[in-house]
LUMBALO-707488 format. One line per field, with one value per residue (C-alpha): residue number from 1; residue in three letters; x, y, z. Coordinates in steps of 0.5 Angstrom, whole numbers, plus 2048, in hexadecimal, padded with zeros to 3 digits. Layout:
BEGIN
resi	c(NUM ...)
resn	c(ALA ...)
x	c(X ...)
y	c(Y ...)
z	c(Z ...)
END
This chain:
BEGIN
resi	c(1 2 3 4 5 6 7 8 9 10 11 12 13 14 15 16 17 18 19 20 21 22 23 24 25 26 27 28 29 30 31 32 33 34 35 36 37 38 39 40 41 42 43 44 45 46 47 48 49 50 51 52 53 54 55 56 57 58 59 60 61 62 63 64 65 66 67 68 69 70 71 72 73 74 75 76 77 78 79 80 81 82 83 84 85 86 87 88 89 90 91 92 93 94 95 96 97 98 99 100 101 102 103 104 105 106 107 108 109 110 111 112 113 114 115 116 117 118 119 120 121 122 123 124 125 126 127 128 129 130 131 132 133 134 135 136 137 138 139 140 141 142 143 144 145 146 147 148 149 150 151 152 153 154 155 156 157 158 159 160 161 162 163 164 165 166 167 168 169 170 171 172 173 174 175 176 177 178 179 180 181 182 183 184 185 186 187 188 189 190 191 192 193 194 195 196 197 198 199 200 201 202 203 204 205 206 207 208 209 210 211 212 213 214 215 216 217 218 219 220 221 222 223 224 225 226 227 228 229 230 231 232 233 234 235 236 237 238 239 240 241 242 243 244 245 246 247 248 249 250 251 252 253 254 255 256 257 258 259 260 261 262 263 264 265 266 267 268 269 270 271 272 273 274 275 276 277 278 279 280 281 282 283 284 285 286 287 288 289 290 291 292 293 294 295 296 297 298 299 300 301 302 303 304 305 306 307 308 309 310 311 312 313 314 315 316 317 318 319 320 321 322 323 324 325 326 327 328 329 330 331 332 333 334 335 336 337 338 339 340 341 342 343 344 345 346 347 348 349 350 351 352 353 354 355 356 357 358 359 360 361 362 363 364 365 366 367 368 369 370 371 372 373 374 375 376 377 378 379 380 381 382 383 384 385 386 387 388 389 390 391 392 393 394 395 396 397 398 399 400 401 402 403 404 405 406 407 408 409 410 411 412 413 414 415 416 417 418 419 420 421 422 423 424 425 426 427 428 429 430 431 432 433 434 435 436 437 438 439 440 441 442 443 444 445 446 447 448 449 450 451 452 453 454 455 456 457 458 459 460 461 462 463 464 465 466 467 468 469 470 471 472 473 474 475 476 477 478 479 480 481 482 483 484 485 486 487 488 489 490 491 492 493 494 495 496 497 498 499 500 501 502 503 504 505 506 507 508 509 510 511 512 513 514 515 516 517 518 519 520 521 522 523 524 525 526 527)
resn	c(UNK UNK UNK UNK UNK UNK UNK UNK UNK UNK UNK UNK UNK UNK UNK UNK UNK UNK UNK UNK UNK UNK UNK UNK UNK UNK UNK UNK UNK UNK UNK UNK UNK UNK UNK UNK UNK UNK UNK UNK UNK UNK UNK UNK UNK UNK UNK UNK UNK UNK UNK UNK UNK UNK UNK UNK UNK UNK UNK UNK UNK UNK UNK UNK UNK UNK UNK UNK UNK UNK UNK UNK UNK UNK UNK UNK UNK UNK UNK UNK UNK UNK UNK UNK UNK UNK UNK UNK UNK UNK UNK UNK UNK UNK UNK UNK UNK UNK UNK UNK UNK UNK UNK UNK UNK UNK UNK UNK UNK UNK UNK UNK UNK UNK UNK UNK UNK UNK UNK UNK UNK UNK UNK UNK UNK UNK UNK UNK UNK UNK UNK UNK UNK UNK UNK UNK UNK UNK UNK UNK UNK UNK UNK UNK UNK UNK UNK UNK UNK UNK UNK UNK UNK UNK UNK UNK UNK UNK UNK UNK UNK UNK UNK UNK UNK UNK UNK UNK UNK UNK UNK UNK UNK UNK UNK UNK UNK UNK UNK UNK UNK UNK UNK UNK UNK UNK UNK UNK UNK UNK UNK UNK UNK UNK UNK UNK UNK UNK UNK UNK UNK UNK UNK UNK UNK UNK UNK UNK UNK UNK UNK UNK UNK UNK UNK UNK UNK UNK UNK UNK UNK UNK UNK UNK UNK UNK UNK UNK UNK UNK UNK UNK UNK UNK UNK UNK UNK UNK UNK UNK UNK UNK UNK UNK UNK UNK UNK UNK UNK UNK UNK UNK UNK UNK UNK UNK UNK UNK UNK UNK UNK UNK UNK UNK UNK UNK UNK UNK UNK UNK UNK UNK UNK UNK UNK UNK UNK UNK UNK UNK UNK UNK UNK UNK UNK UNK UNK UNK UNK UNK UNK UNK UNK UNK UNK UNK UNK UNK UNK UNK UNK UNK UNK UNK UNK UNK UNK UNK UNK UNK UNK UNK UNK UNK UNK UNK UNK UNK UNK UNK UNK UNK UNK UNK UNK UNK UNK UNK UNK UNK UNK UNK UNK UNK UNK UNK UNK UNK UNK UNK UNK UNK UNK UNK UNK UNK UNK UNK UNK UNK UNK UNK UNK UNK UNK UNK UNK UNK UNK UNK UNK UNK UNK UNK UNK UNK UNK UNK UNK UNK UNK UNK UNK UNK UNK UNK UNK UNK UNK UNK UNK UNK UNK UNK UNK UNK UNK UNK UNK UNK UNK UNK UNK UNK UNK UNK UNK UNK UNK UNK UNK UNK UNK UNK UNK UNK UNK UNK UNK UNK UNK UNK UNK UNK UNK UNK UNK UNK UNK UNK UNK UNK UNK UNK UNK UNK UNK UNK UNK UNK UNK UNK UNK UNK UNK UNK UNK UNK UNK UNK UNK UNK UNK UNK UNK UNK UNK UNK UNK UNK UNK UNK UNK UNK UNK UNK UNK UNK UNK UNK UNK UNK UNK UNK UNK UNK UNK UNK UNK UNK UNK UNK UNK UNK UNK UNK UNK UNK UNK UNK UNK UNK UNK UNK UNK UNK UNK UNK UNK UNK UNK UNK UNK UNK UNK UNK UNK UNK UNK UNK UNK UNK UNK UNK UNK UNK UNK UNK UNK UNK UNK UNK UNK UNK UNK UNK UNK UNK UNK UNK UNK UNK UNK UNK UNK UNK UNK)
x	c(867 86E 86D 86A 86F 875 872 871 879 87A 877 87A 881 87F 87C 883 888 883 884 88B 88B 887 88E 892 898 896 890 895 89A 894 891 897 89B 894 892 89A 899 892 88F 896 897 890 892 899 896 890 896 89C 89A 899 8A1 8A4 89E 8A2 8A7 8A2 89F 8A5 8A7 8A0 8A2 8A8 8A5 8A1 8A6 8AB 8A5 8A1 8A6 8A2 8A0 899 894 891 88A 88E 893 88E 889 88F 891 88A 88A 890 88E 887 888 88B 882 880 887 883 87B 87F 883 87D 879 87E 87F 878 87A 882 880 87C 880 887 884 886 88D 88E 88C 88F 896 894 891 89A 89B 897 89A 8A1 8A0 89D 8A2 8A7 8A2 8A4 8AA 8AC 8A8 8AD 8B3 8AF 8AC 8A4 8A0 89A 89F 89E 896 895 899 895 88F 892 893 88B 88A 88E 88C 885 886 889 884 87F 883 888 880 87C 884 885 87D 87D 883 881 87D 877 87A 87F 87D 87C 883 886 882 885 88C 889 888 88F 892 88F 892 898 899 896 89C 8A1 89F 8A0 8A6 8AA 8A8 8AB 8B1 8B6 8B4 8B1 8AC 8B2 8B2 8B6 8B3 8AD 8AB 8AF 8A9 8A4 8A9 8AA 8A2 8A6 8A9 8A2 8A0 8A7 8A5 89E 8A0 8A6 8A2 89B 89C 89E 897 891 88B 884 881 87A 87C 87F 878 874 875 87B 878 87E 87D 884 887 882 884 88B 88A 886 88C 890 88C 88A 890 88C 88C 884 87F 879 875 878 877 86F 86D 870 86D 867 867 869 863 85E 862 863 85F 861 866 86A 865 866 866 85F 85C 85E 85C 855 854 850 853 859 856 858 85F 861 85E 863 868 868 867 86D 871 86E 870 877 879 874 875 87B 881 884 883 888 88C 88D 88D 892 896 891 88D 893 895 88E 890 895 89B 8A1 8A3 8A9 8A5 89F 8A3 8A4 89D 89B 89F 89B 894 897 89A 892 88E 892 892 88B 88A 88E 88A 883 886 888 880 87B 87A 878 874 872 871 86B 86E 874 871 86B 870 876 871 86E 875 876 871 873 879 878 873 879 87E 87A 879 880 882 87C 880 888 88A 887 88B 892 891 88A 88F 891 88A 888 88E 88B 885 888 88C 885 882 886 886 87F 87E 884 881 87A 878 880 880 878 875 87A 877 870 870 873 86F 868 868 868 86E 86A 867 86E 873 86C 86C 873 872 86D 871 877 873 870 877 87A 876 876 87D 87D 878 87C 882 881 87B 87D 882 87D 878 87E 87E 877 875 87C 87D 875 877 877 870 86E 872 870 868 86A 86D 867 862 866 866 85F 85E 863 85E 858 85A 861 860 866 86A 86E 870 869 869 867 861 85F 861 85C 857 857 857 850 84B 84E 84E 848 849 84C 854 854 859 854 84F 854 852 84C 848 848 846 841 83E 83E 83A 836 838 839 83E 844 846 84C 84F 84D 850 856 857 856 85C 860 85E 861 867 866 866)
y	c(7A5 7A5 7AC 7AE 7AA 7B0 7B5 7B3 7B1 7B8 7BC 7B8 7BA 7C2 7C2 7C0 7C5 7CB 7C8 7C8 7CF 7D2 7D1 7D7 7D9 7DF 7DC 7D7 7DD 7E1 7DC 7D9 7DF 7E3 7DD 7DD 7E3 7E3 7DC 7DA 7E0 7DE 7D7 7D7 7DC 7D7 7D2 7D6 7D8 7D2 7CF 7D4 7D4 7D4 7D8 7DF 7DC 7DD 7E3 7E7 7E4 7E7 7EE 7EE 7ED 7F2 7F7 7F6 7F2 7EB 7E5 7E6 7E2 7DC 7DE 7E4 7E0 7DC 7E3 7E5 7DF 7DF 7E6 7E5 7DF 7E2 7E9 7E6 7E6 7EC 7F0 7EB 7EE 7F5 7F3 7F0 7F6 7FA 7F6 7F9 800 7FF 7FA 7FF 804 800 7FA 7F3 7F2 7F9 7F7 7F0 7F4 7FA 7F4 7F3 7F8 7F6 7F0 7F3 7F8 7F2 7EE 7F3 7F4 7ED 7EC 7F1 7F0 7EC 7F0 7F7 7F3 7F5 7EF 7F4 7F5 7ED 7ED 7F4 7F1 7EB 7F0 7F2 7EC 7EB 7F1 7EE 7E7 7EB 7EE 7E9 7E4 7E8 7EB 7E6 7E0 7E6 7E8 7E0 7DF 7E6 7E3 7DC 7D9 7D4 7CE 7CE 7D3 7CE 7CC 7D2 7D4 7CE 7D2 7D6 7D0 7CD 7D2 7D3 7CC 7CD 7D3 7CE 7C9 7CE 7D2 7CB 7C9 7CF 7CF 7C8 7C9 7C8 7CE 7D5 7D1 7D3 7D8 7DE 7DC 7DB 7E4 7E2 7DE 7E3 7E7 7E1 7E5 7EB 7E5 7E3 7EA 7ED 7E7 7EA 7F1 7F0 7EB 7ED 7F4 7F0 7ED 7EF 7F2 7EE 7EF 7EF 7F5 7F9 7F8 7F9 7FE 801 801 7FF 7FA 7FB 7F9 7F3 7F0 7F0 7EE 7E8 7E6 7E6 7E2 7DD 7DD 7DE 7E4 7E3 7E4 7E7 7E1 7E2 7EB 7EA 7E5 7EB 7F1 7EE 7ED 7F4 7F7 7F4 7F7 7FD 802 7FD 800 7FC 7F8 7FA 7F5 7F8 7F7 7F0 7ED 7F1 7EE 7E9 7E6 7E4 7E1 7DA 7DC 7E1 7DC 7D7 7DB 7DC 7D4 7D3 7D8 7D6 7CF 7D0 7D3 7D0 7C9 7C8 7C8 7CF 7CC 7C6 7CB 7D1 7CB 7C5 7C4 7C4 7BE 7BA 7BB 7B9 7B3 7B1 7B3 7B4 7BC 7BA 7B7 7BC 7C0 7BB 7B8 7BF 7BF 7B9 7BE 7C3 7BE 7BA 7C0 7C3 7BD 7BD 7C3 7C2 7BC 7BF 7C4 7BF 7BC 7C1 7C3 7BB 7BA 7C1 7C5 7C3 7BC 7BD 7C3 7BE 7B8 7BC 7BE 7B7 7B4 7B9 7B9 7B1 7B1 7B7 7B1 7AC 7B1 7B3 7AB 7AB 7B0 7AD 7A6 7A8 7A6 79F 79D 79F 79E 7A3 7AA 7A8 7A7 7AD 7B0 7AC 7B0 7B7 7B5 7B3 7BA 7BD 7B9 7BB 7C2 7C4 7BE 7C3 7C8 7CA 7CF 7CE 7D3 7D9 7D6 7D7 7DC 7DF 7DB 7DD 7E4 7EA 7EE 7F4 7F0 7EC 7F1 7F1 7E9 7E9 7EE 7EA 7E3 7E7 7E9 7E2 7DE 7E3 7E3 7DC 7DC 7E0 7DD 7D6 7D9 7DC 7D8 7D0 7D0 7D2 7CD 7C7 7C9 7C9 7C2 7BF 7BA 7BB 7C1 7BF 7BD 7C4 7C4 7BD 7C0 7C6 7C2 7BE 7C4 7C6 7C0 7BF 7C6 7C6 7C0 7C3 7CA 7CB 7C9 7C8 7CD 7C9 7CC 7D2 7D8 7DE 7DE 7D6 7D6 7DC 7D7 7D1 7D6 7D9 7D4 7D4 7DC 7DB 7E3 7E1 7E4 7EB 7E8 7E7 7ED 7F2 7F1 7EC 7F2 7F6 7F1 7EF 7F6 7F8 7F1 7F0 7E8 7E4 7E5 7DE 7D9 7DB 7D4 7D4 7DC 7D9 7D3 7D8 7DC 7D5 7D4 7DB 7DA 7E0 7DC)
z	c(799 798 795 79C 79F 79C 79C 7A4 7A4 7A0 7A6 7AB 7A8 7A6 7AE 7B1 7AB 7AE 7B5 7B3 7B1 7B7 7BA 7B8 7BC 7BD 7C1 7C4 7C7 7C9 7CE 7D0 7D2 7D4 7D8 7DB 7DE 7E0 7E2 7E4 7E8 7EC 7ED 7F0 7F5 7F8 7F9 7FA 802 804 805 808 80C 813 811 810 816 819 816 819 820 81F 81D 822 828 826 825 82C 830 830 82C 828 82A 827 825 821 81E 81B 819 816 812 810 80D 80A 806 805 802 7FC 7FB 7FD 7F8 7F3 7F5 7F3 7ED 7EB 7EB 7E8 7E1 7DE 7DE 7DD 7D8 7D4 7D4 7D3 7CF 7D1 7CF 7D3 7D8 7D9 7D8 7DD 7E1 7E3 7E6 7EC 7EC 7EC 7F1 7F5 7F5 7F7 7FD 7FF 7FE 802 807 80C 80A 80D 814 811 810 80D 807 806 808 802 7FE 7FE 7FD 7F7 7F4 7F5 7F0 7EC 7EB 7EB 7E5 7E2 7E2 7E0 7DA 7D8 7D6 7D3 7CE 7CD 7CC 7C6 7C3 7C2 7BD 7C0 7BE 7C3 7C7 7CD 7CD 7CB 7D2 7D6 7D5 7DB 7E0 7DD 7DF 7E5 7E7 7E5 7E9 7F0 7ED 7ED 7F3 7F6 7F3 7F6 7FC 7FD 803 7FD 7F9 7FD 802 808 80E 80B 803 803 801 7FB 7F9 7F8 7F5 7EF 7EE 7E9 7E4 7E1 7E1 7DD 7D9 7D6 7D7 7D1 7CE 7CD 7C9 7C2 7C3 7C0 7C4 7C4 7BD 7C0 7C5 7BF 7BB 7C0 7C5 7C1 7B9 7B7 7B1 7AE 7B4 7B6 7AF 7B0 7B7 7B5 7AF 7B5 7BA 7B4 7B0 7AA 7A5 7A3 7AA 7A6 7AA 7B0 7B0 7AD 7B3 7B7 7B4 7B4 7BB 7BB 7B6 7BB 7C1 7BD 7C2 7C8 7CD 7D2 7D7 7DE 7E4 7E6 7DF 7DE 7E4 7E3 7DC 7DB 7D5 7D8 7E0 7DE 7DC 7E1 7E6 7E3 7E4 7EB 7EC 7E9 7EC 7F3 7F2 7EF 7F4 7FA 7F8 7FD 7F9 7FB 802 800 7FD 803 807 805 809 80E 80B 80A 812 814 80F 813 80D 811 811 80C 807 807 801 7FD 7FE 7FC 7F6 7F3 7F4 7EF 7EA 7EA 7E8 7E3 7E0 7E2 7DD 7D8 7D7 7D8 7D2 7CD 7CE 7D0 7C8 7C7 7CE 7CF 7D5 7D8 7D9 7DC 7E1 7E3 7E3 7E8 7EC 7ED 7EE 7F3 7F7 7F7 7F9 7FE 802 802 804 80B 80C 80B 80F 815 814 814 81B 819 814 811 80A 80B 80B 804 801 803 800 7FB 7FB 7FC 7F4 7F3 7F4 7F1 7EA 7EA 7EB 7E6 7E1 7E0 7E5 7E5 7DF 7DC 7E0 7DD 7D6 7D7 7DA 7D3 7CE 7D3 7D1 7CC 7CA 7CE 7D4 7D5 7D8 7DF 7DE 7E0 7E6 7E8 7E7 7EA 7F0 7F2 7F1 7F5 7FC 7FB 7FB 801 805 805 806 80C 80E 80D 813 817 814 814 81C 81D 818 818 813 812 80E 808 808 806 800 7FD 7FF 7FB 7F5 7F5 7F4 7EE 7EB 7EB 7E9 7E3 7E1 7E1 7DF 7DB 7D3 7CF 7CC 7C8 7C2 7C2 7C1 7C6 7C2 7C2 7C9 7CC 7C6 7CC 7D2 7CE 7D1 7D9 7D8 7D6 7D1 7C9 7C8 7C4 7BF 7BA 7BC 7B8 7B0 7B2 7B6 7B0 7AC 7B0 7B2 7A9 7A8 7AD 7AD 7B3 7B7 7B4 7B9 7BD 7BA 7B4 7B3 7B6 7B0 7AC 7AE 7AF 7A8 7A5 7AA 7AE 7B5)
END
């Protein structure tokens, strides 16, 4: 008894020394400074439109006046605003489709270092746009940044998903959505009057963009490229070692080469899947269908809309003009934290819990904000709650359904098959995100406070989804994750068909139990 119990304390303690040494500095700088100029970059340009909001209406105003010698009409104004803060989206659907082929040709660190030039030249664009009198530079430039963040979402999970060992590769993940909040917060904080959120600063604003993209372009050449993508695609072992030595601060990564490589001999005759193939195959329905219902309520579930449209909710609050930016703030502080705590747990909760649990909660206090909105004139006290409730959905979004989808979009899919799931992801999360921006002003006038009725509906939805569907990913490999998803897609995995076909055909014996393969390869440490 008391020997079991040591031997129980002993691999307790080699389990937190190899935690420990899963953080190398390597793997560290690369997420940090990878997701700086990437998932950054995205959120400070969901928030950073929304302060100096008047003063772009102004300047299109202005424009438009000099240019055809009267006012702009208020439906065009409100169109062209709309376009503004929604072809952000549309950049994004044509990053998205982009990466598959930019990524194959240059790689993933190549591609999140080429990745800055468009930010570089966007910010350019939008900075100079109230100095040269054309509201266009500010509206293509917000394109640009589309493309940008498009690339980046897609390239900069697949690099952080390759480069991490499965025992923190949910919190090495999260960092995607850490950043992201931290772009919102600092979109907020300097739109604040007191900093570049005035009449004749508010383009320098944009023009902040090119330092997080300069950050990763000096940074990101001294870092090694994804090991699996060097063994893979390119066949270069040398390099996929020294890339693993460098990422997992560790001279011996036999284990870590042998699980790829015998990912790689059972792919060995399989090329890059396209977006057809993969929606086609059978044996990977349930994920693909995942996907898209993670992605759809990421960014349907109502978040963006509070984000685009802060301000406006605040007033409708009834905050005073004066304190919304501040108010506002404290939206940006609430989600980091958010994220930062979601980062820290999902490797112990794991991630259907906190989708399942954000999603629900939402969908809770979405109902309260619309009582509370309806109820705001009877009581000076209810604005504040609803405020309150805004806070609340703001934690539980980021706390789970913030930065999960990105993960299980990299642990659902083969090396050859994930490239095609991140277009697919891609291109769902970006039609949402331009069919809330440009929609949900138009909602919230038809439905009033009513509106978010909708999003509380579809988080419920995703909840239930989530319950009946999702499994566990937490510390599984590829292989063991498609082992869960057998029975829905009703086909078995390849992964055990390579050497257990031929066995099978040279014997003639039953064809083995797809759990009882996968033990065996658990046993012999090749999962």
């Amino acid at each position: 008894m008391k020997c079991s119990e040591k031997d129980s304390a002993d691999s307790k303690e080699s389990d937190l020394a190899r935690k420990k040494l899963d953080w190398s500095c390597s793997l560290i700088v690369a997420s940090l400074v990878g997701a700086f100029g990437s998932s950054f970059l995205y959120g400070y340009n969901l928030s950073v439109v929304n302060a100096p909001a008047q003063y772009i209406k102004s300047f299109y105003n202005e424009s438009w006046e000099r240019r055809h010698g009267h006012t702009i009409d208020p439906d065009t104004l409100t169109l062209l605003w709309s376009v503004t803060v929604s072809i952000f989206a549309i950049g994004g659907l044509v990053g998205t489709l982009m990466v598959k082929l930019i990524g194959k040709v240059l790689g993933r660190k190549y591609t999140l270092l080429v990745n800055n030039g468009f930010a570089i030249s966007a910010a350019l664009l939008m900075a100079c746009s109230l100095q040269a009198g054309a509201f266009e530079m500010l509206i293509v430039g917000r394109f640009i940044m589309g493309v940008d963040g498009g690339i980046a979402l897609s390239a900069l999970p697949m690099y952080l998903n390759e480069i991490s060992p499965k025992e923190i590769r949910g919190s090495l993940g999260q960092v995607t959505a850490i950043f992201i909040c931290i772009g919102v917060f600092a979109g907020q904080v300097m739109g604040l009057p007191e900093l570049l959120g005035k009449e004749r600063t508010w383009p320098y604003l944009f023009g902040m963009i090119a330092v997080p993209a300069f950050v990763q372009l000096v940074s990101l050449p001294f870092l090694p490229e994804s090991p699996r993508y060097l063994l893979f695609e390119k066949r270069d072992q040398a390099g996929a070692e020294k890339a693993f030595q460098t990422f997992l601060g560790k001279e011996d990564v036999s284990r870590e080469v042998e699980e790829v490589l015998m990912e790689s001999r059972v792919q060995r005759n399989v090329q890059l899947v396209s977006v057809l193939e993969l929606l086609r195959s059978p044996l990977v329905r349930w994920q693909v269908f995942t996907v898209v219902i993670t992605m759809a309520c990421y960014q349907l579930c109502g978040l963006n809309a509070i984000w685009f449209y802060t301000n406006s909710i605040f007033e409708k609050a009834g905050i005073s003009p004066e304190k919304i930016p501040y108010i506002t703030l404290s939206t940006g502080g609430i989600e980091t934290l958010a994220a930062i705590f979601s980062g820290l747990v999902i490797e112990r909760l794991g991630r259907r819990p906190l989708l399942m649990g954000g999603f629900g909660l939402m969908a809770l206090f979405f109902g309260i904000l619309t009582i509370t909105l309806t109820l705001q004139d009877h009581a000076p006290w209810i604005p504040y709650l609803s405020i309150v409730c805004i806070l609340a959905i703001i934690a539980s979004f980021c706390s789970g359904p913030g930065g999960i989808p990105f993960i299980l979009t990299g642990e659902f899919f083969q090396q050859s098959q994930r490239p095609a799931a991140f277009i697919i992801a891609g291109t769902v999360n970006w039609l949402s995100n331009f069919a809330v921006g440009l929609l949900f002003p138009f909602i919230q006038k038809s439905l009033d406070t009513y509106c978010f009725l909708v999003f509380a509906a579809i988080c419920l939805t995703g909840a239930v989804y989530f319950y009946f569907v999702l499994p566990e990913t937490k510390n599984r490999t590829q292989a063991e994750i498609s082992q869960a998803f057998a029975k829905r897609n009703k086909a078995c995995p390849p992964e055990n068909t390579d050497s257990a076909a031929s066995d099978t055909k040279a014997t003639r014996k039953p064809e083995p139990d797809p759990a009882s393969t996968l033990d065996n390869y658990v046993k012999n440490g090749v999962v």
